[in-house]
N, C-alpha and C positions, 0 to 999 in steps of 0.2 A: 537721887543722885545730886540733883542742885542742892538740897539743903546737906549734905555732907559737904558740900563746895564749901559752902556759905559759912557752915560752920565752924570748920579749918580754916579760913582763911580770916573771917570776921572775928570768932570767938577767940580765938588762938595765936594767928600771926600780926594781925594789923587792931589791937587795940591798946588803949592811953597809958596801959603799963608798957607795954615794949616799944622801943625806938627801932623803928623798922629803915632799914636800909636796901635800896634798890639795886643790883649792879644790871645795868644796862650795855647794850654792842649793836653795832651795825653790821655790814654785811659791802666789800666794796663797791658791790655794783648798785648799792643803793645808799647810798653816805647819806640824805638826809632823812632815813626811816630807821628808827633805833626798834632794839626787840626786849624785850624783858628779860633775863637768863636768870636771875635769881634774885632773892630775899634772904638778908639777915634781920634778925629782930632779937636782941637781947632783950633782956630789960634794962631798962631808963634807970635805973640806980649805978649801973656798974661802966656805964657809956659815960665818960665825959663832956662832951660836947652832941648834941643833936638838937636839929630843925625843928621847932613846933611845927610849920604846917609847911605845906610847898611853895606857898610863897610870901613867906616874912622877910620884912622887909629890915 
């Protein structure tokens, strides 16, 4: 089961070809803990503008 995680998510969503985008949300009763809710990952050719890393400066 972990390596089908691993695989999916490493192999496929989060590598150097696709520009991976987060959309993140809270929850009111706790505004300063965000939760994951999803992932876009195009590819990096058809994206105009994206982040190298999370924190370039």
């Amino acid at each position: 089961m972990e390596e089908k995680l691993r695989e999916h998510w490493f192999d496929r969503m989060v590598t150097p070809e696709k520009a991976v985008h987060c959309f993140v949300g809270n929850v009111a009763a706790r505004p300063k803990t965000f939760l994951l809710l999803g992932l876009f990952y195009p590819q990096r050719d058809v994206v105009e503008n994206f982040q190298e890393s999370l924190f370039d400066l």
